[in-house]
C-alpha positions as CSV (number, residue, x, y, z in Angstrom):
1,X,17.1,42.3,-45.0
2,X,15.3,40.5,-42.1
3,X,16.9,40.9,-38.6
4,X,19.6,38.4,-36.5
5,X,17.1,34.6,-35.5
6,X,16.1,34.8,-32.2
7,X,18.5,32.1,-30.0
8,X,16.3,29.7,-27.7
9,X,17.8,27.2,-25.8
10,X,15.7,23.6,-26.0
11,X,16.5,20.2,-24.6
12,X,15.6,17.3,-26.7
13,X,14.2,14.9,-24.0
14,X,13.3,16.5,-20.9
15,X,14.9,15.2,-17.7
16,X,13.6,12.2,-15.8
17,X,11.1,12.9,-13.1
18,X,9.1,11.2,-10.6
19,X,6.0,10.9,-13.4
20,X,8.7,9.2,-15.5
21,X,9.7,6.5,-12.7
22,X,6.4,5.6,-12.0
23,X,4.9,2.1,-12.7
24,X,2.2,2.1,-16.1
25,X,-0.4,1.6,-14.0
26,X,0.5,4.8,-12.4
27,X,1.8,3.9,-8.8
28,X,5.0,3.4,-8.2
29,X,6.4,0.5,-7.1
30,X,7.2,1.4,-3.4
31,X,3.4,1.9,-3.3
32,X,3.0,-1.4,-4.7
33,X,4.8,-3.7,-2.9
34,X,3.3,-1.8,0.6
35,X,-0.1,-2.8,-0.5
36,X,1.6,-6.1,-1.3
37,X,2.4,-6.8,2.1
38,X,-0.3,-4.8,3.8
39,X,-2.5,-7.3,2.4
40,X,-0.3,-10.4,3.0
41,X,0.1,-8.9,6.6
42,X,-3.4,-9.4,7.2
43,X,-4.6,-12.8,5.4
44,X,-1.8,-14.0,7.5
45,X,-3.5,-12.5,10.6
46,X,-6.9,-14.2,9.3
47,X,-5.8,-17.0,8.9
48,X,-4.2,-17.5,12.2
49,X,-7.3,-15.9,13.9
50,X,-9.2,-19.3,11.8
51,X,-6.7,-21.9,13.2
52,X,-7.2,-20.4,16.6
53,X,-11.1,-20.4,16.3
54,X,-10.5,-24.0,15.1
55,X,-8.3,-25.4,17.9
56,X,-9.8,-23.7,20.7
57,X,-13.4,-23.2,19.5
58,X,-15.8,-20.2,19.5
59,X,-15.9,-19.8,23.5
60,X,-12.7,-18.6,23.8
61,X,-13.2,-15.9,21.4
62,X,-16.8,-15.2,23.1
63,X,-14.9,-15.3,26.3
64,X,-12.3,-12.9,25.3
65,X,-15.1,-10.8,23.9
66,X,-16.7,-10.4,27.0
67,X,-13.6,-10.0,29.1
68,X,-13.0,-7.0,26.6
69,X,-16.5,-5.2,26.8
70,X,-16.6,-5.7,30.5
71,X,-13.2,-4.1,30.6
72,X,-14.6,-1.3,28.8
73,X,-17.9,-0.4,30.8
């Protein structure tokens, strides 16, 4: 006569996890939307640093350039 089943203790679906919440591609979506606005952060910051080269021309940014490295040395 062949001895008692062993008992084991199983889950049918494993709890959620952090793997589980993450986006397909693989990055969540906190990570997503920071690279979303990083990079809206700085075409913003381009494209006022192109008005600003168009209204004032290049001098002033050649001016401010050499103010800088002068401030530097």
């Amino acid at each position: 006569m062949p001895g008692p089943l062993p008992l084991t203790l199983s889950r049918a679906t494993p709890p959620a996890g952090p793997a589980e919440m993450r986006a397909p591609g693989g990055w969540s979506l906190t990570v997503r939307l920071l690279l979303a606005a990083g990079g809206g952060l700085f075409l913003l910051l381009l494209a006022m640093a192109g008005l600003l080269w168009v209204k004032n021309g290049t001098s002033v940014f050649f001016e401010t350039l050499s103010a800088g490295l002068s401030a530097c040395f």
